[in-house]
C-alpha positions in Angstrom: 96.9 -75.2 -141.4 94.7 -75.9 -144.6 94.0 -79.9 -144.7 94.8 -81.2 -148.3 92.2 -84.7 -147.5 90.2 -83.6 -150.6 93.6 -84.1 -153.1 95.2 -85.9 -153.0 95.8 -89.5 -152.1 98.5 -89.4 -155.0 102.0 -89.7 -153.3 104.3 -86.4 -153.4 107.6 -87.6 -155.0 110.5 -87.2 -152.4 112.8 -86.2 -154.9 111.4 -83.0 -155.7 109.2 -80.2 -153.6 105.6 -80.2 -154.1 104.5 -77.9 -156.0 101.1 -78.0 -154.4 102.3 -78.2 -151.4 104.0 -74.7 -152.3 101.2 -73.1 -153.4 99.2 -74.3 -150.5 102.2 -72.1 -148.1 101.6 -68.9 -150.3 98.0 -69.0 -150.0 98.5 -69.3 -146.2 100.5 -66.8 -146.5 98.3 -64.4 -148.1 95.4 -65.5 -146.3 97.5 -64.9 -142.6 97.8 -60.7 -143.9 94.4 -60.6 -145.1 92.9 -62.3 -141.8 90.7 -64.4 -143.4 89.1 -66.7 -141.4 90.1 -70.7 -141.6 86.8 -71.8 -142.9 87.4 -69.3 -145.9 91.1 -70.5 -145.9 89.4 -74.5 -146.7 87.6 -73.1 -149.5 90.2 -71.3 -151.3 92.8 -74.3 -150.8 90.5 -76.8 -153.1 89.7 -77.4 -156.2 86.2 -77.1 -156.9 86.2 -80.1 -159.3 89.1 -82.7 -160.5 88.3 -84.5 -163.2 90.6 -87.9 -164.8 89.4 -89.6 -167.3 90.7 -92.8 -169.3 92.2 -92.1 -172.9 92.4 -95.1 -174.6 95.0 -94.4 -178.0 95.5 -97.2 -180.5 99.0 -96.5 -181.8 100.1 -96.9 -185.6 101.4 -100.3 -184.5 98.4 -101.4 -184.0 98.8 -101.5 -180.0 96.3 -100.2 -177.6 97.4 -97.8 -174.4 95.2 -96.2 -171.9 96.2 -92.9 -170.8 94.8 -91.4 -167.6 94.0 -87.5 -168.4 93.6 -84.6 -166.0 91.6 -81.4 -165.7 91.2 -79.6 -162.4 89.1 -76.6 -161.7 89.8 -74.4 -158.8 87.3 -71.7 -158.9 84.5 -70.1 -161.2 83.7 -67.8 -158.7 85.0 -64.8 -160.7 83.9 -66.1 -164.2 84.9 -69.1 -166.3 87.6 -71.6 -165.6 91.0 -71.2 -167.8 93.8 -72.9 -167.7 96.6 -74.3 -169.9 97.1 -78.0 -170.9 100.3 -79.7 -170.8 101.5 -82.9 -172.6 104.8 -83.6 -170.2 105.9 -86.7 -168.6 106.1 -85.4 -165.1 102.6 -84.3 -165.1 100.9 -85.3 -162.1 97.5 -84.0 -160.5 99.1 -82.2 -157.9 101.3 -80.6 -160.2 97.9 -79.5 -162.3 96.1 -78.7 -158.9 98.4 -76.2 -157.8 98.9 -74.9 -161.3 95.0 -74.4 -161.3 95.4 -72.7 -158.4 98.2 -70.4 -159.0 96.1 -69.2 -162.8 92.9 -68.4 -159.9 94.8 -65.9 -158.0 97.1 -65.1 -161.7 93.5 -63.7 -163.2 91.9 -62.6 -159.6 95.5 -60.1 -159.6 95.1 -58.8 -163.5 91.2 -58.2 -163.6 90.1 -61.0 -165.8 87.2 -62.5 -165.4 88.6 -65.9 -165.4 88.9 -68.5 -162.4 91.8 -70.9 -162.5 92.1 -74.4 -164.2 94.6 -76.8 -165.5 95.0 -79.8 -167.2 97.9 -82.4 -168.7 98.4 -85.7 -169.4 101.4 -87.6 -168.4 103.4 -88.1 -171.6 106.4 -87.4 -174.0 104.6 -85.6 -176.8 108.0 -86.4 -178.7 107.4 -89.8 -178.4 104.5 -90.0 -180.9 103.2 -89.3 -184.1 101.4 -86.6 -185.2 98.8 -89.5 -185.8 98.9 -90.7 -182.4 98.8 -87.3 -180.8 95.7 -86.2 -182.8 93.5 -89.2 -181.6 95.0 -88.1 -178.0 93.7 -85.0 -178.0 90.4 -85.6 -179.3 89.3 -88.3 -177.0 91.2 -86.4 -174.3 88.4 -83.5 -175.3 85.6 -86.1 -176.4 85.9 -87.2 -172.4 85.4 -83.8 -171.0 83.0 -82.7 -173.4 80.2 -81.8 -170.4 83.3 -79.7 -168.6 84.4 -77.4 -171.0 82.9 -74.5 -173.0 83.0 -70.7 -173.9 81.3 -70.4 -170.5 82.5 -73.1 -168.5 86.0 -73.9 -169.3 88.2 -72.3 -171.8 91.5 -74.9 -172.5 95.0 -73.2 -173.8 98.4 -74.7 -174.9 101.0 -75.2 -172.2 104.1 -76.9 -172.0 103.8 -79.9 -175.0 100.9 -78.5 -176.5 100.3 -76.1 -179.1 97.8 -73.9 -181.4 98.0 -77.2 -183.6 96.5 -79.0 -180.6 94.3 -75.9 -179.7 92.8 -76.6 -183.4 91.7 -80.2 -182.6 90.6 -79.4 -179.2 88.2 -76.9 -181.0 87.2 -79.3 -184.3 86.2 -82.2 -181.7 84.1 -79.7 -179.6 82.4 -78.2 -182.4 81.9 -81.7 -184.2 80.4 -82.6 -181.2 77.9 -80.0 -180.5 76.9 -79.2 -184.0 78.5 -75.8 -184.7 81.7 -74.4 -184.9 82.4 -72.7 -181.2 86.2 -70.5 -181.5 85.2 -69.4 -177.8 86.0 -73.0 -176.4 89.7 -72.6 -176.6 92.4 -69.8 -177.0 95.8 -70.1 -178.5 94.4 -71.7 -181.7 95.3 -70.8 -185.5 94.6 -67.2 -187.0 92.9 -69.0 -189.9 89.8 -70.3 -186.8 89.9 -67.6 -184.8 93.0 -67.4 -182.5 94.7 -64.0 -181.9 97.5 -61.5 -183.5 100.1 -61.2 -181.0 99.3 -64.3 -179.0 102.5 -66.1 -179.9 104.6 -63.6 -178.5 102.3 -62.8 -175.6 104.1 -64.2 -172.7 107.5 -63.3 -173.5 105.9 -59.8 -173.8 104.6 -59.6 -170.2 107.6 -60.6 -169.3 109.2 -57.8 -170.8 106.7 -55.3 -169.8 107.3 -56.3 -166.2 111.0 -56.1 -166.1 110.9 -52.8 -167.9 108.6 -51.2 -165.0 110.7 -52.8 -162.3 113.5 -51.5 -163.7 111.9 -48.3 -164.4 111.1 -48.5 -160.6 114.8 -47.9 -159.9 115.5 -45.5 -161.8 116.9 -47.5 -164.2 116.0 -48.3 -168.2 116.2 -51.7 -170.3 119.4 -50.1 -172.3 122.7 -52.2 -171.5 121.0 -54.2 -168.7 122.6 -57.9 -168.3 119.6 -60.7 -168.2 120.5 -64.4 -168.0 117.7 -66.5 -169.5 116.9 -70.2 -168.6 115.0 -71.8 -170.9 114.7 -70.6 -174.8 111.6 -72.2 -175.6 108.4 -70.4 -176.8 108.4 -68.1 -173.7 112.3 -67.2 -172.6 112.8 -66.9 -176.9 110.5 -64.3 -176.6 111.1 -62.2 -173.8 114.6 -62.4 -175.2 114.2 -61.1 -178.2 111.8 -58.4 -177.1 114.6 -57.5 -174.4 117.5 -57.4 -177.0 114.9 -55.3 -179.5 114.4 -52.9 -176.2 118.0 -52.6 -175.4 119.4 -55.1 -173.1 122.2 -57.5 -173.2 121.0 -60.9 -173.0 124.8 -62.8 -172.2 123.5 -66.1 -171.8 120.4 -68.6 -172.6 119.8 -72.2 -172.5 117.8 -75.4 -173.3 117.4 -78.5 -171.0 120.5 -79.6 -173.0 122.5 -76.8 -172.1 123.1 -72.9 -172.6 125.9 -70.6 -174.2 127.1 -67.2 -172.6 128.9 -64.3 -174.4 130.3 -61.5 -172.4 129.3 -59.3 -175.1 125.7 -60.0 -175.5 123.9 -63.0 -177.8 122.7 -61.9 -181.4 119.3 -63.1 -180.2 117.7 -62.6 -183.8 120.8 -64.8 -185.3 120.2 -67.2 -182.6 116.9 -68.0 -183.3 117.4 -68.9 -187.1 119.8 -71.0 -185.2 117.8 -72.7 -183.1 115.4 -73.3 -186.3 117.9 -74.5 -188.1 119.6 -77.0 -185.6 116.7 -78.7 -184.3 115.6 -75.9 -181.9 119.4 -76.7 -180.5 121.6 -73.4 -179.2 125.0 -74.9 -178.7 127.3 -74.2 -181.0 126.1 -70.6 -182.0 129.4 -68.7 -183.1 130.9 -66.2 -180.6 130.1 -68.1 -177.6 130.8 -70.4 -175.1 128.9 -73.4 -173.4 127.7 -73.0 -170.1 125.7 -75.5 -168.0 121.8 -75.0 -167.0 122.9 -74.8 -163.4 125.8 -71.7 -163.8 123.8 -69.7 -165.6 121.5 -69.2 -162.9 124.8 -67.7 -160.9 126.3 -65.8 -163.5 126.6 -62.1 -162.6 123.8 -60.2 -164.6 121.4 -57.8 -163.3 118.4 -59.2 -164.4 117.8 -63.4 -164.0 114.6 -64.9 -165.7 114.0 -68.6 -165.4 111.8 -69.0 -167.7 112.4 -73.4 -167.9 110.7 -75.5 -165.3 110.2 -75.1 -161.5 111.9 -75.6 -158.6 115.1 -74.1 -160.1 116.4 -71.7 -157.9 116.6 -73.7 -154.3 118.0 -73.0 -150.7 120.8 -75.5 -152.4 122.2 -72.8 -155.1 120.1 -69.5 -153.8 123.3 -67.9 -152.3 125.0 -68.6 -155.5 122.4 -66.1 -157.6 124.0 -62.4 -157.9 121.3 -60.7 -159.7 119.6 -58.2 -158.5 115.8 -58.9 -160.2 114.5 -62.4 -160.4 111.5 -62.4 -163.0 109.7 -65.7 -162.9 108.9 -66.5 -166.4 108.3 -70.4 -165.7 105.7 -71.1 -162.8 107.3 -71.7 -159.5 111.1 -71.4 -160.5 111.8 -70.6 -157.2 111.2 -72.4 -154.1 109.7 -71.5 -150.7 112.8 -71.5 -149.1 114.8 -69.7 -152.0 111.8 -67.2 -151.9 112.4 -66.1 -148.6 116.5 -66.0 -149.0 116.7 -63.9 -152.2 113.9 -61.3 -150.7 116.4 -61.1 -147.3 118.9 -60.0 -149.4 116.9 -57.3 -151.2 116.5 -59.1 -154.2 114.0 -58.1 -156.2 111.3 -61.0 -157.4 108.9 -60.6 -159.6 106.6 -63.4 -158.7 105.4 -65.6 -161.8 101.3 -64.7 -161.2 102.6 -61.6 -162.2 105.3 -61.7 -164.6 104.0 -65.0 -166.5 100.3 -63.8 -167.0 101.0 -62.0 -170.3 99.7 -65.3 -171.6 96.4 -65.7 -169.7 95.8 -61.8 -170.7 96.0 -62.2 -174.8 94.0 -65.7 -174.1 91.5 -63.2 -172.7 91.9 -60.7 -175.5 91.2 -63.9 -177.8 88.4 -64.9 -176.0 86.5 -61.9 -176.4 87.4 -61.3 -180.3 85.9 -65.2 -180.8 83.0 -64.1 -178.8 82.0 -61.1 -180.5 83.4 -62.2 -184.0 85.5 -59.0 -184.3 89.1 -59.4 -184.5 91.8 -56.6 -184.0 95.3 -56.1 -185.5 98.4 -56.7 -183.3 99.2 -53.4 -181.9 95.4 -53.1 -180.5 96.4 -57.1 -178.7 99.5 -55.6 -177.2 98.5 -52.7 -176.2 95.2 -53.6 -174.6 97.7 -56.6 -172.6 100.6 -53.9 -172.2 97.5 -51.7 -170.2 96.2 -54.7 -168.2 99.7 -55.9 -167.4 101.1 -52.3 -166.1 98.1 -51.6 -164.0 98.6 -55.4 -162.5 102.3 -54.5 -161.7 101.5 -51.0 -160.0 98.3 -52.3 -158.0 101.2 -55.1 -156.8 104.0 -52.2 -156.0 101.2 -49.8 -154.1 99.9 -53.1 -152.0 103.7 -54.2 -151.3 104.6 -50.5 -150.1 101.2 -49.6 -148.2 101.1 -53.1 -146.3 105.1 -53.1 -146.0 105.7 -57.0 -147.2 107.4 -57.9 -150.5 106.3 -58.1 -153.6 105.1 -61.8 -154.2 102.9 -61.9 -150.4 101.5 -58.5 -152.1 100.3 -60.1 -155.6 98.9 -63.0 -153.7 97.2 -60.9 -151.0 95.3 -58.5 -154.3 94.2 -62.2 -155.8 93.5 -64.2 -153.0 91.6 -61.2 -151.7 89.5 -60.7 -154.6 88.8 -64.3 -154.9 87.4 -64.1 -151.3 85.3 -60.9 -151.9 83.5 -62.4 -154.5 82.8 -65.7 -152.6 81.8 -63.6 -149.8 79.3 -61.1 -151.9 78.1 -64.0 -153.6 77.1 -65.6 -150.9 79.0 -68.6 -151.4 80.6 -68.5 -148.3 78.6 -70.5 -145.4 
């Protein structure tokens, strides 16, 4: 049993599942098939550093609030931290500490040098001015100046946050050492350095790893049903990329609610939609509204719940009726759920793997910014279409060769790596 002492005085909330309480299971997990050792087990489970700092913001009426900020760095062991940050009012530090975690084993499983971080703070993004926000972010940065870098720590946009935050986070870092650095974050502009294809980049791995499942029945992208929760950046793309490839996206949805057409969605038509109605879906002609919660049991063969976590729960798990779950969001699917859909022979596609199209063209960015050479778009995709489908077969080979599903099998490749190195490096007492 790992101890959690080091975290975490901070109070789970009882109305929801921990997520690092979650992560802290699959790691056990993981740990259990690879007989590691408990004292290996301790080192794995915490963060190597957690870092909150005060933000105080005054707002444009003049009043002053302090915010509290958060960065948490798992492991370095394989190369520098990288992690997302989030601007979301339900960000707490265990959230970000098992989200730090999850993007260690996430790089471990795809090759990157990269060891796992996170950050957020605790805020409605929609609740201030573009103003406010920018004096956010930079003293959010300004605070953690000494903990980030091109070699230390490389921030990315997450949920709340995007390449217009990326751009301050830069311009503050840069101001502050003296030089312009593009290496210190990824998902910024094109016009400073970010990357073609970057945008796009989740949805696409996504894509790509619902296409070799697939392909691993015998089966092709062409007329296959997928249900969708969550049209934002990363379930808009994967569905368009699915409807350009073939498939027949019936339903999507927002956290106001989704639509369903027995026919299929028009998912070009419904994302001039979307940009048109305030990024809002319902109403889009030749369909019907459907709730959040019956779209995840509609009859399609391929389920993505690519919203928040803790969606698909030992409450509404016998409910689901596809037969591939890709995890688009991080932790859509409980411990519990986990273990109910994989009983039935569900196929899940476990978000380390099928979310990390992200992390990949953040890599891809990383090393254009270093070397000052940038490449067009098909070179990005193709070079994260390569690392992606050599992730997903080193995931199918471990999962048929050690007999366990598919998620134990991801975890067991990046766990294990992470505790080769520790062990080679001699990090390991």
């Amino acid at each position: 049993m790992i101890s959690k002492s080091l975290l975490l005085s901070e109070p789970a909330s009882p109305a929801h599942i921990c997520p690092f309480d979650q992560a802290c299971s699959y790691l056990e997990a993981a740990a259990k098939e690879l007989n590691l050792n408990q004292g290996l087990l301790e080192i794995l489970s915490h963060p190597r550093k957690v870092v909150t700092v005060s933000i105080p913001v005054k707002l444009d009426n003049g009043e002053i609030q302090v915010l509290a900020g958060h960065r948490v760095q798992h492991s370095d062991v394989l190369g520098p931290y990288k992690g997302g940050i989030r601007y979301h009012p339900a960000v707490t530090l265990r959230e970000v500490s098992a989200l730090a975690m999850l993007m260690t084993w996430k790089c471990a499983l795809l090759g990157i040098p990269y060891g796992g971080a996170k950050g957020g703070i605790a805020i409605d993004p929609k609740r201030y001015s573009v103003g406010e926000l920018e004096r956010i972010t930079r003293r959010y940065i300004s605070e953690l100046i000494k903990d980030i870098g091109p070699a230390v720590d490389i921030p990315a946009p997450d949920m709340g946050t995007s390449s217009r935050e990326m751009a301050w986070m830069m311009d503050t870092y840069s101001v502050n050492v003296g030089h312009a650095v593009p290496g210190v974050v990824t998902g910024k502009p094109l016009s400073i350095g970010g990357s073609l294809g970057r945008e796009m980049a989740t949805g696409r791995g996504v894509m790509i790893i619902v296409r070799e499942a697939l392909a691993q029945q015998g089966k092709s992208l062409v007329g296959v049903r997928v249900g969708i929760q969550g049209f934002g950046n990363v379930g808009s793309a994967a569905a368009e990329l699915l409807h350009l490839a073939g498939a027949k996206v019936i339903a999507v949805s927002t956290g106001a609610g989704g639509i369903f057409s027995e026919v299929g969605l028009d998912i070009p038509k419904l994302k001039i939609y979307a940009a048109e109605n305030r990024k809002s879906i319902i109403g889009f002609p030749q369909s019907v509204p459907i709730s959040n919660a019956d779209l995840l049991t509609l009859p399609c063969d391929v389920l993505i719940p690519a919203a928040l976590e803790n969606q698909i729960t030992e409450e509404n798990v016998n409910q689901v009726q596809a037969q591939i779950v890709a995890e688009a969001a991080n932790g859509p699917v409980t411990l519990e759920a986990n273990l109910a859909l994989e009983a039935r022979g569900v196929t899940v596609l476990p978000d380390i793997l099928a979310n990390a199209g992200g992390v990949v063209v953040s890599y891809l960015e990383w090393v254009q910014g270093l070397s000052y050479v940038f490449w067009d778009e098909e070179r990005v995709n193709r070079e994260m279409e390569h690392l992606m489908v050599q992730a997903y077969h080193r995931v199918i080979q471990q999962s048929e060769v050690r007999q366990i599903p598919l998620r134990l099998a991801a975890y067991t490749l990046g766990v294990g790596r992470v505790a080769q190195a520790l062990t080679d490096r001699g990090l390991y007492p």
